[in-house]
N, C-alpha and C positions, 0 to 999 in steps of 0.2 A: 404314572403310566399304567396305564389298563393293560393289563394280562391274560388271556381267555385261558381258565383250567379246568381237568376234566378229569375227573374217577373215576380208574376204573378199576375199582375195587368193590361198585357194585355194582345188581346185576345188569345187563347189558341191557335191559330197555331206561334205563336212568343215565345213558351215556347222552340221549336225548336231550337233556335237561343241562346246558352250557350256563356257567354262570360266570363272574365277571369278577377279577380281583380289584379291587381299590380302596381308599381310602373312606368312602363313603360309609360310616362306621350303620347310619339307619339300613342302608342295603343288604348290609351283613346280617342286621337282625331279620329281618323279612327271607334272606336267604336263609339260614337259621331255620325259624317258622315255618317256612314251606316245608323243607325237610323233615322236622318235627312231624310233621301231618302226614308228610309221605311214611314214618316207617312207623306212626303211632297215630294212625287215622282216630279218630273220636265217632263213636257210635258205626263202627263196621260191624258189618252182618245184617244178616237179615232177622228181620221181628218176626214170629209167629201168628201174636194178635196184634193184626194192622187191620186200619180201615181203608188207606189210599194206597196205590202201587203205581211207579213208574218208570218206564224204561227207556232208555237215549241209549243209542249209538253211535260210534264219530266213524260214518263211512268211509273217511280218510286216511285213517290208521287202526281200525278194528278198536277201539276202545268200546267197551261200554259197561253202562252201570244200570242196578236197578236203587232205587230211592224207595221205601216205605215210611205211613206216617200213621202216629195213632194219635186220633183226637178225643180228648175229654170233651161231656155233655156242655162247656162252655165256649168249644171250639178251639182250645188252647192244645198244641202241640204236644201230647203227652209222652210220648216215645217217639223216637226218629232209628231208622237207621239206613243203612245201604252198605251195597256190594258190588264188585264188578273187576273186570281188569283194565289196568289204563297205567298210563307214565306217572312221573310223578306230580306234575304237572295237575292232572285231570283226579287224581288222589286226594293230592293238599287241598285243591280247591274244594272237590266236595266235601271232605274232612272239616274246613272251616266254614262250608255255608250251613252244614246238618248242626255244628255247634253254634250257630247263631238263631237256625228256627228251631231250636231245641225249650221249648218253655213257652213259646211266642203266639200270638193269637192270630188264628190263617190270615183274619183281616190284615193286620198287619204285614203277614207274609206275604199274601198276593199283592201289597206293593211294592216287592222286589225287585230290580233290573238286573241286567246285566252291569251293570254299571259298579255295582252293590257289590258285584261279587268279585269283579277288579279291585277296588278298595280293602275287601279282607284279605285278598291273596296280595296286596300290596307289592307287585312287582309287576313293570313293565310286560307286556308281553306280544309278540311278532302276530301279525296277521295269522301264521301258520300254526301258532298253539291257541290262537280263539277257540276253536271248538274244543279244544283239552278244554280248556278251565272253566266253557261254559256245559261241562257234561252234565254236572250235577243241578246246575239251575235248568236245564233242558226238561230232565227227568221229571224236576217239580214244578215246572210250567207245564207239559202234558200232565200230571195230577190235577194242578189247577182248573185246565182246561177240560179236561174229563168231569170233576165234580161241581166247576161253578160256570163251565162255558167261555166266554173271551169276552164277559162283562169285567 
């Protein structure tokens, strides 16, 4: 039997974030995961020496984030980082997409989707948290599209 539970014991914009009791022991992990990311984001803050800078906002709930990126003379991702305020949702996800172009070569990264970014957050999600999770691919698609165009 599925149980809807809900925390609140932290702070009230995480009451957003409904997750789903069962036995499905993989959902647990990915529930887990997200979490993780929400309260120990990887590569939070901002960089001082960056070359790229980008900013998304989710006009639907006031989230937003900036993304910066520093590239070595081989185009390889040398430092990543980002900042902003957002659920935990729009957190985990940027947390786990900056740890994956974290070392990666743009080429590579400008073949990113959204799709991509579903896959590392590994959990289902409602039409109405799409723009949470896609904040931080937003961020680095306006990068993309500022330094190399909509090739």
């Amino acid at each position: 039997m599925i149980k809807p539970t809900l925390t609140y014991s932290r702070p009230p914009f995480v009451k957003q974030l409904i997750f789903f009791q069962n036995d499905n022991m993989e959902e647990e992990l990915y529930k887990e995961n997200i979490l993780d990311h929400y309260h120990n984001p990887r590569h939070y803050g901002a960089l001082v020496d960056f070359d790229l800078k980008g900013k998304k906002r989710n006009t639907t709930c006031g989230d937003e984030l900036t993304l910066y990126l520093k590239l070595n003379d081989n185009g390889v991702i040398a430092d990543v980082g980002f900042e902003g305020e957002g659920c935990a949702l729009s957190r985990a996800a940027a947390s786990l997409l900056v740890e994956k172009i974290s070392g990666a070569n743009i080429g590579d990264v400008r073949l990113l989707t959204p799709g991509d970014v579903y896959t590392l957050l590994g959990w289902k999600v409602g039409p109405s948290r799409s723009a949470c999770v896609l904040l931080g691919y937003g961020a680095l698609e306006r990068i993309l599209k500022e330094k190399y165009g909509n090739a």
